[in-house]
C-alpha positions as CSV (number, residue, x, y, z in Angstrom):
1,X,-1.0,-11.8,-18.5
2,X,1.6,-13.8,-20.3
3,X,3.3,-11.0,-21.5
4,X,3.2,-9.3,-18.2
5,X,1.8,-11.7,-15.0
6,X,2.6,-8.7,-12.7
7,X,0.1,-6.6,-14.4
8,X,-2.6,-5.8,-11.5
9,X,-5.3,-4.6,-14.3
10,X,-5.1,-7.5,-16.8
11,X,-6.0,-9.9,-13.7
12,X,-8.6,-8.1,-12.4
13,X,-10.4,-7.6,-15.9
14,X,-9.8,-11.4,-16.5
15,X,-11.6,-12.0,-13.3
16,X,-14.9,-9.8,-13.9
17,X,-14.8,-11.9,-17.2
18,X,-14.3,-15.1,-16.0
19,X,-17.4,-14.0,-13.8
20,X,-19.0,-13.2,-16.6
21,X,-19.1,-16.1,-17.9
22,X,-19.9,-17.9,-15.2
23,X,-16.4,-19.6,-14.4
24,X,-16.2,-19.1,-10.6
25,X,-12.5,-20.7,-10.5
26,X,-10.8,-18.9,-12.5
27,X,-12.1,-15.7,-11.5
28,X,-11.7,-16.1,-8.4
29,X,-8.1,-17.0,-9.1
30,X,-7.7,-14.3,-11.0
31,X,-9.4,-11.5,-8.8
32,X,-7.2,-13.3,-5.3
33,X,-4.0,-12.0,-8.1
34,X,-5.8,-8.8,-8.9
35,X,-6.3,-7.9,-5.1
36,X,-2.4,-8.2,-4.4
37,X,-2.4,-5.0,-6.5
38,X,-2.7,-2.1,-3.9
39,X,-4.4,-0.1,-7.0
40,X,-6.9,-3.3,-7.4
41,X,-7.2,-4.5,-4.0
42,X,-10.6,-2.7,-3.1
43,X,-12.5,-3.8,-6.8
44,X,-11.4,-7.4,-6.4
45,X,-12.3,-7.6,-2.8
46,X,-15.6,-6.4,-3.6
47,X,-16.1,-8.9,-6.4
48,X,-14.3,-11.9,-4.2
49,X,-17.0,-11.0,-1.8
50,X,-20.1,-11.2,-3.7
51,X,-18.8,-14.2,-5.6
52,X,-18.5,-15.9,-1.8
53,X,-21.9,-14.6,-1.1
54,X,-23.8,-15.8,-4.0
55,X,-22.6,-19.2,-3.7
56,X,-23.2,-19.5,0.0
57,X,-26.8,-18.3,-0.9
58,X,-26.6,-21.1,-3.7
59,X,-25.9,-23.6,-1.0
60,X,-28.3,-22.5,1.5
61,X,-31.4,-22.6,-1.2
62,X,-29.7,-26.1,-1.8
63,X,-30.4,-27.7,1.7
């Protein structure tokens, strides 16, 4: 990404691995770049949206 921040694929896999590991802000971050991509949009969509689901299951088990 520092070589080349327009590069649609390097956000998107740095998204699903920010994921991964459990760092909800910076893939989310990084999938919101990734889904600018027309070739990406769809994947990082689907990943924004079950990120945004999981944590408003998170805070409905909460209350």
């Amino acid at each position: 990404i520092k070589l080349n921040p327009r590069n649609g694929l390097a956000h998107l896999l740095l998204g699903y691995c920010a994921w991964q590991l459990d760092n909800k802000k910076l893939a989310v971050r990084e999938l919101n770049a990734a889904s600018k991509h027309k070739r990406y949009r769809e994947q990082a969509q689907m990943a924004l949206n079950i990120i945004k689901e999981t944590e408003d299951l998170g805070q409905n088990t909460k209350d």
